[in-house]
N, C-alpha and C positions, 0 to 999 in steps of 0.2 A: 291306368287310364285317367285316372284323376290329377294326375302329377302333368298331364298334357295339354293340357285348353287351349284353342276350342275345337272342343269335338265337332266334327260335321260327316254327319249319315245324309250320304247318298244310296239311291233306288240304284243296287248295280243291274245289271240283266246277265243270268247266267243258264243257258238252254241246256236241257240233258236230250238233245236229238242225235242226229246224225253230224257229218263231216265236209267241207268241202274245201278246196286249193286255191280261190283267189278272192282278195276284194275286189268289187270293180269298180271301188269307188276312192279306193286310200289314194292315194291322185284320184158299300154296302148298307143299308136305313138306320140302324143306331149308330152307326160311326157318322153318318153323313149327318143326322140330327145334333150330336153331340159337338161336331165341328163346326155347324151353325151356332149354336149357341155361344160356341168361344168367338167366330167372326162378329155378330154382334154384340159379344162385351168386347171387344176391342176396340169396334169402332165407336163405341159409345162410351166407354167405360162399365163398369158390373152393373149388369141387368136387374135396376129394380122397378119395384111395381106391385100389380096384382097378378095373380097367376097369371088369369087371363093377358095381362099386359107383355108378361114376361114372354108367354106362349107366341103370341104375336110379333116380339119382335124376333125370336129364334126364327120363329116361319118367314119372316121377310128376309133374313139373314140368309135362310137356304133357299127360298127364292130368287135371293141376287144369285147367289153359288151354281143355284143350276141354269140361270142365263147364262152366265157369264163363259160355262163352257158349253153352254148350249153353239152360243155363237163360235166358240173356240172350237170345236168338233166340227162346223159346218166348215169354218175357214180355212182349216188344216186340209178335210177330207179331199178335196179335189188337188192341192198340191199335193198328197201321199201319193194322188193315183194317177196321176201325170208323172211322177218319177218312178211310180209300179210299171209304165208302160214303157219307160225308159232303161230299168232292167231286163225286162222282157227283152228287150231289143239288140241288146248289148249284144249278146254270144255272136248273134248272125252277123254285125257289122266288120270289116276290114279293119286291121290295125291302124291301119294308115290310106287316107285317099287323095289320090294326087288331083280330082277333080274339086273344082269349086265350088263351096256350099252343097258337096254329096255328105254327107255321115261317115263318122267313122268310130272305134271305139276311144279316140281321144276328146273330139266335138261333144260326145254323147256321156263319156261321163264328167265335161266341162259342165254340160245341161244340168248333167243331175244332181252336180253339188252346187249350184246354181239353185235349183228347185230344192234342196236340203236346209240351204242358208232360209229358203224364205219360210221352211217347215218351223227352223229353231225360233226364225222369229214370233210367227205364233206362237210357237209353242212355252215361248218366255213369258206370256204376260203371268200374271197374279197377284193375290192381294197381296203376297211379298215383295213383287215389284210396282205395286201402287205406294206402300209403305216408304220404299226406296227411293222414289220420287219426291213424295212431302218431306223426307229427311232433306233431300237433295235441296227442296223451294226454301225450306225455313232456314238452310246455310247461305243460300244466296240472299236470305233477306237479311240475314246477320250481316254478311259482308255487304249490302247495300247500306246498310243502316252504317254500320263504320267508317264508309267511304263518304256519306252524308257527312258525319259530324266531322269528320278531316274537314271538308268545306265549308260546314257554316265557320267552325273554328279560322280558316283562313279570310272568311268575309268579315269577321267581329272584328280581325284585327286594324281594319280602315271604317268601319260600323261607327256610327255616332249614336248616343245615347238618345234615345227618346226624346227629352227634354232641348235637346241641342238640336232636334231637328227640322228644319224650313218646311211649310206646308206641303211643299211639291214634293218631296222626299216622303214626308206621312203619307199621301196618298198615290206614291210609286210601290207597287208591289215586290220591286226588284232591288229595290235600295230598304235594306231592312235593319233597324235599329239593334242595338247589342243586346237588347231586353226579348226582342224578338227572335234574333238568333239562338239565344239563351234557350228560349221556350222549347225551340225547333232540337234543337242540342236533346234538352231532356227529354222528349216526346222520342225521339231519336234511339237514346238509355235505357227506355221505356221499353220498344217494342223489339230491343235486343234479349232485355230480360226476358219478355215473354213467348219472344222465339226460341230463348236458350229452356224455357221449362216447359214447350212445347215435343223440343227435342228430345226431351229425357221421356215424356210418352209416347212418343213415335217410336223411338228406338226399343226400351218394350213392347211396343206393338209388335213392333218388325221382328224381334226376336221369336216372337210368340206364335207367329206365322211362319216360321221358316220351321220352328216346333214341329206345327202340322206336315208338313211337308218332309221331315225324317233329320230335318237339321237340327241340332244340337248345340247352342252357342251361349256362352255368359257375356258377359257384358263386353271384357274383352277382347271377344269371340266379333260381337258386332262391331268395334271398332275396328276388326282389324278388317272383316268382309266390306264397309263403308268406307276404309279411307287408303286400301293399297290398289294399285292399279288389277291387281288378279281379283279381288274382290269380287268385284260387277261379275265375273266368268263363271266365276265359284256359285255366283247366287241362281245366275242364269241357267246354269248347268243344272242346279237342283232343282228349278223350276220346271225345266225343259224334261226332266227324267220322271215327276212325279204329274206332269201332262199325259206323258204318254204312256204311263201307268193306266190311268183315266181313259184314254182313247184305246190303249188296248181291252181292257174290259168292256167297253162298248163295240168295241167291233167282233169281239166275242157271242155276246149276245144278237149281233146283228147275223153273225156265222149261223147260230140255233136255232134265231125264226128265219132262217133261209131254210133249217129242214134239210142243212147241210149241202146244200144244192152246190155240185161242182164249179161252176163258174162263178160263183156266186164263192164260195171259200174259197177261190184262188184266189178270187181277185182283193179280199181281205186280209190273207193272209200276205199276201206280196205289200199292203201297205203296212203291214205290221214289222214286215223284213226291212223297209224303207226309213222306220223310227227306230230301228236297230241299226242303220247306217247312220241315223240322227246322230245316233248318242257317240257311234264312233267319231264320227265328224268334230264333233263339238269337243272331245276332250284332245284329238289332234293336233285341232285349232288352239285350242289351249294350249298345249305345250310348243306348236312353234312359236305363236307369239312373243312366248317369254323367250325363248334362247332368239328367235331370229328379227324380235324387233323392240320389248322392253331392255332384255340383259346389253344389247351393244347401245342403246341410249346412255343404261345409267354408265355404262365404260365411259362412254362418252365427257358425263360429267368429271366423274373422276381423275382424268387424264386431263381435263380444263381445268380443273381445281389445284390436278399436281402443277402445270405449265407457270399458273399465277403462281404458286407457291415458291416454285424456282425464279420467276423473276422477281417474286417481293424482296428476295433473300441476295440477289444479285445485287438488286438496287440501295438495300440496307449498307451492303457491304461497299460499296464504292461512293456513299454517302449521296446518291442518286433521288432523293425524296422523305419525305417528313416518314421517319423512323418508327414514330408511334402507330401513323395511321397505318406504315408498312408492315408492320408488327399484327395489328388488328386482322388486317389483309388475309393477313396466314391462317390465326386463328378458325375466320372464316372461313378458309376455303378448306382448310385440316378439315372443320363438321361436313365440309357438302362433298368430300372424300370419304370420310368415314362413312356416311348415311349414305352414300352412292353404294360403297362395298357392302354394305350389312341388309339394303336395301337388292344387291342380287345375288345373298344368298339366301335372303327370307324368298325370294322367286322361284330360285333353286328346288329348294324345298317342296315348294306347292306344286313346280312341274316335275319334281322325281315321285311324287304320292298320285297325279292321275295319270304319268307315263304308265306307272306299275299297274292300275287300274284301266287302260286301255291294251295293254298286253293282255289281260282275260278280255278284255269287250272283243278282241282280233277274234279270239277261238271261237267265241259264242257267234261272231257274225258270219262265220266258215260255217260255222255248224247251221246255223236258219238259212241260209243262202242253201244251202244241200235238202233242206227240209222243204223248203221253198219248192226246191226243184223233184221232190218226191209227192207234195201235197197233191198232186192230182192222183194221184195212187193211193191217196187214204179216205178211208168215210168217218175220220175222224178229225177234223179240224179246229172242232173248236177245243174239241179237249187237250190240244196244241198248245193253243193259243193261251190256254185256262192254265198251263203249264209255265208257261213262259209268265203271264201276271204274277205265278205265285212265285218265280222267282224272281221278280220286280222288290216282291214284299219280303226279301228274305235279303233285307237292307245290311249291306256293310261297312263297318264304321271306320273313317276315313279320319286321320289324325290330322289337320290341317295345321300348319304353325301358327300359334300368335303371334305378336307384334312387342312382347319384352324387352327387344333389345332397342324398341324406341322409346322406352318407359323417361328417359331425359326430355322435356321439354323443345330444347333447343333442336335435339336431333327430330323430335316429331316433327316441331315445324318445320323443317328442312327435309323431311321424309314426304310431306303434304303436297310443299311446293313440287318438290321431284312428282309425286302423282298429280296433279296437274299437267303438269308439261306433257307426262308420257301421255295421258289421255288425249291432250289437245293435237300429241303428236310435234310438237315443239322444241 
């Protein structure tokens, strides 16, 4: 396991209940104290002080922690229980309805994974995707700052010196002296260096965080979830799984002081079957994306890269264009071939490890979807449910590939540019 980096432990869900034949939808106080105190030496750096100091900032730390899903619980609960009434609904509805705007079970589970998408998206926030974000700001402020000195460096070059300059020009803001440029330049170098050493703490932050949450990543573990297009899914997926870990334990306890009250434990346990559809959903969507809409991009590229490579070579040979540059041509399009193909079988890779991982999520959702349908029959729901958390926590460790084979330079940044495009959908 050590020969494999980076390791990334996801929260799988694996139910020991009953059985059932269809999707209807594929179309604790010291751990919480202790996790506080790492959220605030993250965001602060290590917590020094007086005790008292230190105590305080841990308690603000789990104070943020418990709004933060306070709000996150309240946001989710009413879209779980708008798609609980949506499975409810399902069995009674016609396959098919040839009236307009009547229901049917195609409309109805359009709804629900509809109301699923909007569940993931709550249920993606966290301090790993806050992290994910400020990585995200201080790369665009890199590449702002780059894109700066590209310009002043083009304005220096008609820039007249200081000294040379006509009064009207000294007090034009827009006509700026080579001294000024200059300035602007290194102010420029400046706030690159310290968005580049800002990065290398964000990036252990975010490692740090993804820690909490059952991920497991080294350094090259986080390059490779921050700069491949699966990345962002990967992170998302963990975020989304170790949410509803959290929401299942709450609604747990919410099942206990109902007193176990029939309506009252159905209608819980139907949103807890509904974040069991979540997790199906989302690794799904994960693996079509990659075969049915990253892997025929990068062909895409590849097959434009072989095209030019064929006509540099045409052109070479019937003396059709400056040889050298036609030469060059190739070279370059050979890397955005190569990093196209190596680029979809690193994809490969990541959608054959959660395909494999949503072949058990199928079973376990047949199996709650049957438990679902027998919960009115039990005076024991929460101890269900208490069943299905602990196998939340009975994490399995998920070999995701790193990003080795882009260890050359040249191919990263031509692996970078490709995830741009595919993100922007370009």
């Amino acid at each position: 396991m050590r020969s494999c980096r980076p390791l990334l432990t996801l929260a799988v869900l694996v139910f020991g209940c009953c059985g059932c034949k269809e999707n209807l939808f594929r179309a604790d106080d010291a751990s919480d104290a202790s996790s506080a105190e790492a959220v605030a030496a993250t965001k602060t750096g290590p917590i020094e002080g007086t005790p008292e100091e230190v105590a305080g900032a841990v308690a603000t730390a789990a104070d943020r922690s418990q709004q933060r899903f306070g709000k996150l619980f309240e946001g989710v609960l009413p879209v779980l229980d708008q798609a609980r009434e949506r499975v409810d609904l399902h069995a009674s509805l016609p396959d098919h309805s040839r009236l307009p705007f009547k229901a049917d079970k195609q409309s109805n589970s359009a709804e629900i994974n509809e109301l699923l998408d909007q569940a993931i998206e709550i249920l993606g926030v966290s301090e790993v995707t806050d992290y994910r974000q400020r990585i995200r700001d201080a790369n665009a402020a890199i590449s702002t700052s780059y894109a700066n000195i590209a310009d002043y460096r083009r304005q220096r070059i008609s820039a007249s010196w200081a000294k040379d300059q006509s009064q009207l020009e000294k007090v034009n803001p827009f006509d700026l002296s080579k001294e000024a440029l200059d300035e602007s330049i290194a102010d420029e170098t400046t706030e690159i260096k310290t968005q580049q050493k800002r990065l290398v703490d964000l990036k252990r932050s975010f490692a740090e965080e993804l820690s909490k949450i059952g991920v497991e990543v080294d350094q090259e573990g986080v390059e490779s979830l921050l700069s491949s297009v699966s990345g962002d899914d990967i992170v998302t997926m963990a975020v989304v799984f170790d949410n509803i870990k959290h929401v299942t334990a709450q609604l747990q306890q919410l099942t206990e002081e109902s007193g176990e009250a029939l309506d009252v434990s159905k209608k819980y346990y139907g949103m807890y079957v509904v974040m069991i559809h979540v997790m199906d959903r989302i690794q799904t969507t994960f693996v079509r994306d990659i075969h049915e809409k990253h892997i025929p991009k990068l062909n895409q590229f590849a097959a434009q890269a072989e095209q030019n490579i064929d006509q540099a070579r045409v052109l070479i040979k019937i003396d059709g264009g400056d040889a050298k540059l036609l030469e060059a041509n190739i070279v370059s399009n050979q890397l955005t071939r190569k990093t196209a193909n190596l680029y979809i079988e690193y994809l490969q890779r990541n959608a054959e490890v959660i395909a494999a991982e949503n072949k058990r999520a199928q079973k376990n959702l047949a199996t709650a979807m049957n438990t679902y349908n027998t919960v009115k029959l039990s005076s024991d729901v929460a101890a269900l449910m208490n069943t299905g958390r602990r196998d939340f926590e009975a994490l399995m460790k998920l070999q995701v590939p790193a990003l080795r084979e882009f260890n050359n330079a040249a191919i990263r940044k031509e692996f970078q540019r490709m995830t741009s495009e595919l993100r922007s959908g370009g």
